[in-house]
N, C-alpha and C positions, 0 to 999 in steps of 0.2 A: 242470483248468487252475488253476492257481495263481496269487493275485490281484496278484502281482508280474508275473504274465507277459499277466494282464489289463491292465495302466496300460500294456507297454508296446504293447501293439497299436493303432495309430494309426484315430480314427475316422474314414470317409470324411468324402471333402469333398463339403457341402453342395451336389448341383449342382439340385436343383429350387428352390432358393434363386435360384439365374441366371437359372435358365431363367423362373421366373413374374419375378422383379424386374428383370432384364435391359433388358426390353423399353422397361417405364417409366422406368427410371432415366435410359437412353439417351436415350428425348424430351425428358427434363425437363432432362438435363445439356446437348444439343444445342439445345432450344428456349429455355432460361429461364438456365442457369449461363451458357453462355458468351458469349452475346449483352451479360449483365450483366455477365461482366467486361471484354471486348473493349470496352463502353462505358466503362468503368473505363479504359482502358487509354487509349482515344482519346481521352479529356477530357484529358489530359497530354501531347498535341500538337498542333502548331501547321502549319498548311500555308499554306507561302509557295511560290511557284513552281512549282507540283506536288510540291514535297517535303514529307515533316512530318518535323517539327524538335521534338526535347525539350526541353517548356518547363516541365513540373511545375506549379505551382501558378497559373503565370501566368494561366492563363486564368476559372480562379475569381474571382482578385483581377480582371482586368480586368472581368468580369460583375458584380462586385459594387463595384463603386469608380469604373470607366469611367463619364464622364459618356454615352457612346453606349450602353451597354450597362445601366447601374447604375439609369437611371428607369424605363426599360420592365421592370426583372428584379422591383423593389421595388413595382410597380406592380401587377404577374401576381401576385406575393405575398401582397401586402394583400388584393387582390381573390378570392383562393384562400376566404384566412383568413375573407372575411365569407360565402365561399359554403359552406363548412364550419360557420360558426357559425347562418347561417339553417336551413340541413339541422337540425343538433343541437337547434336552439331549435324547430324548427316541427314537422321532419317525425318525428322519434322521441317527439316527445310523443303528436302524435296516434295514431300506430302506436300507441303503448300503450294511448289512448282506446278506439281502434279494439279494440283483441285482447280487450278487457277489457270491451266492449259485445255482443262475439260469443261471446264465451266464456258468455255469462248463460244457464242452461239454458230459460229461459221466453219467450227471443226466439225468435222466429218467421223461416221461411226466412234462417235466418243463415249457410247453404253457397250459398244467392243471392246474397247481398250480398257475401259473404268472394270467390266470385269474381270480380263486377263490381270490386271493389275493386282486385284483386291484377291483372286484366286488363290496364291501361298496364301496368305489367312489362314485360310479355312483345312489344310492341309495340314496332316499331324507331323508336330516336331521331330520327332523319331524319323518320320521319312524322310522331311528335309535337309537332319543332319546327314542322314547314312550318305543321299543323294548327292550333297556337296562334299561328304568324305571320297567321295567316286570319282567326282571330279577333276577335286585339286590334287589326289592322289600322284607322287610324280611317276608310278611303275604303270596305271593302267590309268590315271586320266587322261582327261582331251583336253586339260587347260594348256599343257604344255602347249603340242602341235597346235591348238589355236590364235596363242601369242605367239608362236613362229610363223603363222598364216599373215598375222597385219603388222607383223616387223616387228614385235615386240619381245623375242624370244628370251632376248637376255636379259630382263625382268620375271622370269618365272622361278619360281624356289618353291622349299615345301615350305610352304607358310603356316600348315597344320603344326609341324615337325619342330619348328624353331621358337623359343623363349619371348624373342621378341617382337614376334609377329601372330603368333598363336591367337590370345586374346581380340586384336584388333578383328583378326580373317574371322573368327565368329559372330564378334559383332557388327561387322557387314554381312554377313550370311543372315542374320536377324534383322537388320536393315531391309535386306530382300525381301524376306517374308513377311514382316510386319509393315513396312509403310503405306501398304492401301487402308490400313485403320485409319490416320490422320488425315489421308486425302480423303476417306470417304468423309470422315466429321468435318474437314473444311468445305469438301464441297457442297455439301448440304446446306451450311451457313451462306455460303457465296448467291447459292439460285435462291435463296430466303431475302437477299438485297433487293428490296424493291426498285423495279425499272426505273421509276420516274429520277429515283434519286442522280442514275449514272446518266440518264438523260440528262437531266440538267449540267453535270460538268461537262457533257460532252458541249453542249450549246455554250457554254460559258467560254469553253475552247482547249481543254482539257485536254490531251495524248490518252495512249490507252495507260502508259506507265504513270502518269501523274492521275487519273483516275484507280487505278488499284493504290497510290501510295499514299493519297489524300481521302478517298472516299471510301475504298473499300476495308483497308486494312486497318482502319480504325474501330470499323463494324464487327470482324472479323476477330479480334483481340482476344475478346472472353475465351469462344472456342478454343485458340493459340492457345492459350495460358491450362483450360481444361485437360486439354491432350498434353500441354509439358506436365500434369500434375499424372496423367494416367503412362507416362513416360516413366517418370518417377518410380511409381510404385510398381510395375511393371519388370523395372530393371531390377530394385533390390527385391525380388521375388523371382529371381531369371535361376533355373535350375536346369529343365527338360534338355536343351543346345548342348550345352555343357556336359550333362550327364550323358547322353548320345553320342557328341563326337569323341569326349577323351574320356569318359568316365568319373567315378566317382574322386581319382584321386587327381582328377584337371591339369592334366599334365599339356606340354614337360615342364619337370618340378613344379606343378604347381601353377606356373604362369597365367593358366587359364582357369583359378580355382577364384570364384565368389562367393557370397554368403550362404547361399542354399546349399553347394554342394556339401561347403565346410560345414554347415547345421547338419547335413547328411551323414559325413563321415563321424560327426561328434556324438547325433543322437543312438544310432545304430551302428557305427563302428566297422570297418574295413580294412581288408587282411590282415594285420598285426595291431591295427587300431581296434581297442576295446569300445564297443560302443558305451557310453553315459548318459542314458535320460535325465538328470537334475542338469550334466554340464550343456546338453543339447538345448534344453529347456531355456536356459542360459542365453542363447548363443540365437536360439527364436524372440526372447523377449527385446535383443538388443534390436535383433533385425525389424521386430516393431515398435522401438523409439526412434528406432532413427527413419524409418517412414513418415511416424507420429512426428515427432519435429521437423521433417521435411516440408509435410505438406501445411503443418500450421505456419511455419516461414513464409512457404512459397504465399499462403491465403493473406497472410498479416500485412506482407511489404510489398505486394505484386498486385493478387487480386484484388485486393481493396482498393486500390488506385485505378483501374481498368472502369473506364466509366463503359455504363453499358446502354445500349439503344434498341428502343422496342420500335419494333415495324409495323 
């Protein structure tokens, strides 16, 4: 055979390509594409009468500019942005404390503790909020007579109960339960450091603190930066906590209301709030721009600079 008459012999078509990717593509396009554009679609109508009516942009500008619409959108917002910034400031820090305490080869039962740690995880939100609503309760909890046990008693309030403590005491309660995700993704990264490398600082004359802040924590980075990105997205998706401890209408006033609930209250509507599918619709598509430009931010000016190292 002559290698002109080889090119023109057409190669089959790939069909075990279908057959194994078929399957998944079909859930993901049926479960996740078209749900997300159909939301796409339905934020740019408007239902009057039983009809929906093309209204384009209208309903953006009215969520964000409507005096009925524009306090509670800005309100869910801000509230979002400090429940993301407690996560990032409290709970990814100590995740790294954590990975980087267990990681030490001369700790003791540290597959003990890395489980007790990691264990809320795995635990349903609904339990977690009821069980910290028991808690901090000031009529039948134990946090009171606790902090009167180690001298702290008159630091105790209802921190559930009050505007300006509300928000924060949840997102330490989510704190609690989530931050064995980071420790476990850091500490994975950390036992993946090859020995020789921290050998060698240690012989150059290196501390264990200038060994994690020169050799390790530069290795370690990508990870950091993955888990702020899963931090991110996480928070402005944070619904379950919220809707458990105070409900759907995140009280009091509101203080503890974020994006999910208010897409809650918007799309299906509560007690005297009528629900709206086109303004709900609305009020999803924002909360997936403003993920979508988050995480393309964080990839563009962050990631991209984070040089990375293959072991």
């Amino acid at each position: 055979m002559t290698p002109s008459n080889q090119h023109d012999e057409k190669k089959p078509f790939p069909w075990h390509l279908v057959f194994f990717l078929g399957p998944g593509l079909l859930i993901y396009v049926v479960f996740s594409v078209y749900p997300l554009l159909d939301t796409l679609v339905l934020s740019l109508y408007n239902e009057q009468q039983g009809q929906s009516n093309f209204v384009g942009l209208q309903n953006f500008i009215t969520l964000i500019t409507d005096d009925t619409w524009s306090q509670a959108f800005w309100n869910a917002l801000g509230n979002n942005f400090k429940f993301f910034a407690i996560h990032m400031l409290v709970q990814n820090p100590i995740g790294l404390l954590l990975a980087v305490l267990l990681s030490t080869p001369k700790l003791r039962l540290s597959g003990t503790y890395r489980t007790l740690i990691f264990m809320p995880t795995m635990l349903s939100v609904v339990i977690i909020g009821f069980v910290w609503q028991l808690l901090l309760s000031p009529i039948w909890g134990i946090s009171e007579d606790f902090l009167y046990n180690i001298g702290l008693g008159q630091y105790f309030d209802a921190w559930l109960g009050k505007e300006g403590s509300a928000l924060i005491t949840l997102a330490f309660i989510s704190v609690w339960q989530f931050v064995g995700i980071p420790m476990m993704l850091i500490y994975a990264t950390l036992l993946n450091i090859p020995d020789d490398i921290v050998d060698a600082s240690v012989v150059d004359g290196a501390n264990s603190f200038q060994t994690f802040w020169h050799i390790k924590l530069p290795l370690i980075l990508p990870t950091i930066a993955m888990v702020s990105i899963l931090t991110f997205v996480a928070n402005f998706n944070a619904f379950e906590l919220i809707y458990a401890v105070k409900g759907a209408l995140a009280g009091p006033n509101f203080s503890t209301d974020l994006m999910g609930t208010f897409f809650y209250r918007t799309f299906f509507g509560f007690q005297l709030q009528q629900g709206s599918a086109s303004m709900g619709a609305a009020v999803a598509t924002l909360m997936f721009l403003i993920i979508l430009v988050g995480v393309m931010l964080f990839l563009f000016f962050i990631q991209r600079r984070i040089q990375r190292f293959q072991f």
